[in-house]
C-alpha positions as CSV (number, residue, x, y, z in Angstrom):
1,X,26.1,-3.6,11.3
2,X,22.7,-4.2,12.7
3,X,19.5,-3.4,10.9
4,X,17.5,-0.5,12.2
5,X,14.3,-2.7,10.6
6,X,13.8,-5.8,9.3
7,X,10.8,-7.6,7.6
8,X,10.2,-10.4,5.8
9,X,8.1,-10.5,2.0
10,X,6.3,-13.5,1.5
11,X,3.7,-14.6,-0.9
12,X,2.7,-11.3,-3.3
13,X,4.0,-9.4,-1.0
14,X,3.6,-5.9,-1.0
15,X,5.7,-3.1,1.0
16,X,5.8,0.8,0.9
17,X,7.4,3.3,3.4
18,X,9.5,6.8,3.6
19,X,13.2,5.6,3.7
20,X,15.5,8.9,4.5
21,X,18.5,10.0,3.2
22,X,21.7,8.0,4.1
23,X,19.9,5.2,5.1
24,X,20.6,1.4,3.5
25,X,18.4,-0.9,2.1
26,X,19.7,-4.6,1.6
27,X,17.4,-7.3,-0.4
28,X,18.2,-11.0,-0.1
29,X,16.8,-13.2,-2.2
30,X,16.3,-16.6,0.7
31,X,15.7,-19.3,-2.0
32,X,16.6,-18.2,-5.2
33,X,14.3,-16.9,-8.2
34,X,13.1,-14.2,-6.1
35,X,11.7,-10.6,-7.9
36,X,11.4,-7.5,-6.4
37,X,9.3,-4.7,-8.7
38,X,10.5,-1.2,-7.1
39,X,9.4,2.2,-7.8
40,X,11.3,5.2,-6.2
41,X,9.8,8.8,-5.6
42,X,11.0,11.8,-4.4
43,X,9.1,11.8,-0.4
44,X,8.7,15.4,-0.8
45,X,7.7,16.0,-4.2
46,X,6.2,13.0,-5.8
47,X,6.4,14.4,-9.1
48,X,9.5,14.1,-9.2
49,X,10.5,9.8,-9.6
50,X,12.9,7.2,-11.0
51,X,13.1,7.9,-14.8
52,X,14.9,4.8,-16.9
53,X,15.7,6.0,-19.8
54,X,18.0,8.3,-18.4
55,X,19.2,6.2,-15.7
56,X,20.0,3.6,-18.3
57,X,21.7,6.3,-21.3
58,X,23.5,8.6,-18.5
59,X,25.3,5.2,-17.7
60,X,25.4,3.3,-20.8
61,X,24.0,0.8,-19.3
62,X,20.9,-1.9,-19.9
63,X,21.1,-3.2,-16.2
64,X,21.1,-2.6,-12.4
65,X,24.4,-3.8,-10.5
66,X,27.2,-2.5,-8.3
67,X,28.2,1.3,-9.0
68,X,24.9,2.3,-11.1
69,X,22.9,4.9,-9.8
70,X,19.3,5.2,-10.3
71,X,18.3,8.6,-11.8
72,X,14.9,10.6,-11.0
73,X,13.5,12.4,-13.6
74,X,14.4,15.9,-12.4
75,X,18.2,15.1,-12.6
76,X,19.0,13.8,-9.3
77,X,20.1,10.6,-7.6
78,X,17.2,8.6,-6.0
79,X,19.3,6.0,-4.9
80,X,22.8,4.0,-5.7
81,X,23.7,0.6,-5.8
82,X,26.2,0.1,-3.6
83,X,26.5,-3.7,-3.0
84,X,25.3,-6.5,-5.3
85,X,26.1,-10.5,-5.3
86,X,24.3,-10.8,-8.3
87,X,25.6,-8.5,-11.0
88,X,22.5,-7.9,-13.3
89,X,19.1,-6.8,-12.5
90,X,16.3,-6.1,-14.7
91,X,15.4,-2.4,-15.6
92,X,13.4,-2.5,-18.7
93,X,10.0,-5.6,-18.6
94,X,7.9,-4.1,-16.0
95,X,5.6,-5.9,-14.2
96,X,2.3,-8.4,-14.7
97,X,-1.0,-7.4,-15.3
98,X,-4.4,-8.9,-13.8
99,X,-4.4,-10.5,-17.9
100,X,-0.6,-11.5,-17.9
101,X,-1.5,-13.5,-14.6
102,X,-5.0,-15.5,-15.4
103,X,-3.6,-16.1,-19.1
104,X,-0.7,-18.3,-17.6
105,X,-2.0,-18.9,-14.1
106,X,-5.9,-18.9,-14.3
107,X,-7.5,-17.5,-11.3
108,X,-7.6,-18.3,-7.7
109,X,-9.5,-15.7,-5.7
110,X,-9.2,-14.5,-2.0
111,X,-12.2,-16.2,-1.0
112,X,-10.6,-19.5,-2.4
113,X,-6.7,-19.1,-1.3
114,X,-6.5,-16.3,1.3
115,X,-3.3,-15.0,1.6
116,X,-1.8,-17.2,-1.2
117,X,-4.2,-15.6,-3.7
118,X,-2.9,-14.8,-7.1
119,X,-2.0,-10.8,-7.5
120,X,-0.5,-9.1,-10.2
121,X,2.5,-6.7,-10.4
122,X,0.3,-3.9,-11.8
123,X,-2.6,-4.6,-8.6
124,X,-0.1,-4.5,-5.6
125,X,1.3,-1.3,-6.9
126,X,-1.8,0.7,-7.2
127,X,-2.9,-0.9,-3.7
128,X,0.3,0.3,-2.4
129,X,0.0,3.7,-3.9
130,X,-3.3,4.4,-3.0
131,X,-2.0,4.1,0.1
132,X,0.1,7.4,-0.3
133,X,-2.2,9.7,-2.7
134,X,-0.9,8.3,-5.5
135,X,-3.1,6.1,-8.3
136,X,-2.7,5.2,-12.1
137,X,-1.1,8.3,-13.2
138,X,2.0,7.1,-11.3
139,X,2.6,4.1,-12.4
140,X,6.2,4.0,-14.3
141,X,8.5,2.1,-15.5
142,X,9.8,0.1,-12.7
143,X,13.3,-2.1,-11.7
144,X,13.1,-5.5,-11.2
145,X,15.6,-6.7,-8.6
146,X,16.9,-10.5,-8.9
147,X,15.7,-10.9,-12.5
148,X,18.1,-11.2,-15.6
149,X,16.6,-10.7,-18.9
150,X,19.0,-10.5,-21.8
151,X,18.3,-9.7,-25.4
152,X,19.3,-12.2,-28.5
153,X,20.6,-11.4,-32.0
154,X,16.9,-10.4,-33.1
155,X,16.8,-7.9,-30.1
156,X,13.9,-10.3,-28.5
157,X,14.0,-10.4,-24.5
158,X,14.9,-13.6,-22.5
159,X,14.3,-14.1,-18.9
160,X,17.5,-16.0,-17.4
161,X,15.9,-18.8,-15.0
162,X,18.2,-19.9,-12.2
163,X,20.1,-16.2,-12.4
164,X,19.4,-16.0,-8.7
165,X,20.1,-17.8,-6.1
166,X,19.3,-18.2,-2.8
167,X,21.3,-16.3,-0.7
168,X,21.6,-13.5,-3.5
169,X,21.7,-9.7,-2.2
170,X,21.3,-6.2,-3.3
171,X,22.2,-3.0,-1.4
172,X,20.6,0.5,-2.3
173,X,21.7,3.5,-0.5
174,X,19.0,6.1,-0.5
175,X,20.5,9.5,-1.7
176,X,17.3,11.4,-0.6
177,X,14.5,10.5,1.3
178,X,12.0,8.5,-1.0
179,X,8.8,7.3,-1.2
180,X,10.0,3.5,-1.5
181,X,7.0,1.0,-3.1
182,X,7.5,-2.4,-4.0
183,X,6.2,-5.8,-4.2
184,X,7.3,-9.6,-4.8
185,X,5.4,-10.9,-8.1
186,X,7.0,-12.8,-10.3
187,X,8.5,-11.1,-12.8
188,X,6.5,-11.0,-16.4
189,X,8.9,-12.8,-18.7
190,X,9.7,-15.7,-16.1
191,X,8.5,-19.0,-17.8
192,X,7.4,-20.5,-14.8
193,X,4.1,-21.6,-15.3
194,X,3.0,-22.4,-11.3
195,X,2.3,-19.5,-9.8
196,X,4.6,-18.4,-6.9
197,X,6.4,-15.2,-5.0
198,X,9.5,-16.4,-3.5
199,X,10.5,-14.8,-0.2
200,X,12.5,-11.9,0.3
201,X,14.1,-10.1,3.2
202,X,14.5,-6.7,3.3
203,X,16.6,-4.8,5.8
204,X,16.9,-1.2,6.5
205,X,20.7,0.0,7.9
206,X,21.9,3.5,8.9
207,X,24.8,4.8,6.8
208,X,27.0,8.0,6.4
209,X,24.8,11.2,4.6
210,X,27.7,12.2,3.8
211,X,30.1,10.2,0.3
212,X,33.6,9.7,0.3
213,X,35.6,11.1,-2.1
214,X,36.0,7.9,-4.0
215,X,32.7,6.9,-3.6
216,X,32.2,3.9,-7.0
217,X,28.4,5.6,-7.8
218,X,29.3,9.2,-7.6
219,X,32.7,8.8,-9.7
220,X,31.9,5.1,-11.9
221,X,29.9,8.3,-14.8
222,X,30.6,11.8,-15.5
223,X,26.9,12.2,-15.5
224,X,26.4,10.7,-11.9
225,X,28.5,13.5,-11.0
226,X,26.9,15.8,-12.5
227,X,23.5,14.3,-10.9
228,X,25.3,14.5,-7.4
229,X,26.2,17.9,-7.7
230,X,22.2,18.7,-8.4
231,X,21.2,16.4,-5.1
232,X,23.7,18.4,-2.8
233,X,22.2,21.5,-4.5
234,X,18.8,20.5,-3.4
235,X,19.0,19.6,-0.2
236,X,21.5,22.5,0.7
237,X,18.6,24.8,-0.4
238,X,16.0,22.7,1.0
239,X,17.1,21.7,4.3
């Protein structure tokens, strides 16, 4: 199957577009230790966006990987994983702040480093928001794709160096058109203490609108189904 668009994420990267229903978007991490921060919003209501805590109790789950669907806050399905190599992606530490990022990296500026400036998390989302209407007010809790964090016997959080490697992928199927924002900063807990956003392609495929019957996300939770049922609802009604 050949991509209907391709790009490649370098440095901070930062990315935001309109992705339609049925379409397929594939991540692959191209040397290992990648992140990619992603927020998902309805395109035709923004209001209405990826909400964790019920994505994560609806499933019983801590973690993105194959079969887990990623819940908006209006009871619908944003989006489903539909492939993964990796098996665990982040969904709970958010992203760095312009503080997180000078306290463990200090501070080199445009004017010093051009395009290999240091950026946080928190910056390229708002830059890529603004972009669409959208500021502070928007800014929610966000997936992190390629990073494993993992929780000890005194419930602290761990980031899981090595977890990905190069080569790694992801595959979201869009279930309604979103507003897709991302960006490439390295994830907050990563211990790394030299400052870099490794590469990332990104790949945008046509697939089916509509599921099979044994479709894994639709059928993996009884409350995916239920979810499903409200996103056929809506578009029936609205298209």
């Amino acid at each position: 199957m050949n991509p209907i668009y391709q790009t490649n994420l370098t440095g901070a990267g930062m990315w935001s577009k309109v992705v339609s229903r049925g379409k397929l978007i594939r991540f692959t991490d191209l040397e290992g230790g990648a992140n990619v921060s992603l927020q998902l919003f309805n395109a035709h209501e923004r209001t209405e966006r990826y909400n964790m805590p019920d994505t994560l109790k609806g499933q019983q789950v801590f973690y993105l990987t194959q079969g887990i669907c990623l819940h908006s806050d209006m009871g619908r399905i944003l989006a489903s994983v539909i492939e993964d190599t990796m098996g665990w992606h982040d969904t709970v530490c958010g992203v760095t702040d312009e503080a997180d990022v000078f306290q463990k990296h200090g501070e080199k500026s445009y004017q010093d480093a051009r395009n290999d400036w240091y950026r946080s998390g928190k910056d390229c989302f708002l830059i890529e928001l603004a972009k669409w209407g959208l500021g502070n007010e928007s800014l929610l809790p966000n997936v992190n794709l390629f990073s494993k964090v993992v929780t000890d016997e005194e419930g602290d959080l761990n980031y899981v160096s090595g977890a990905s490697q190069a080569g790694s992928s992801i595959t979201l199927r869009m279930d309604m058109d979103c507003l897709v924002v991302l960006n490439t900063c390295q994830h907050p807990l990563n211990p790394e203490t030299t400052y870099q956003a490794k590469p990332v392609k990104l790949e945008v495929f046509q697939g089916p609108l509509e599921l099979p019957v044994d479709d894994e996300c639709r059928n993996s939770h009884p409350e995916n189904e239920r979810a499903f049922t409200n996103t056929e609802d809506y578009h029936t009604l609205r298209f």
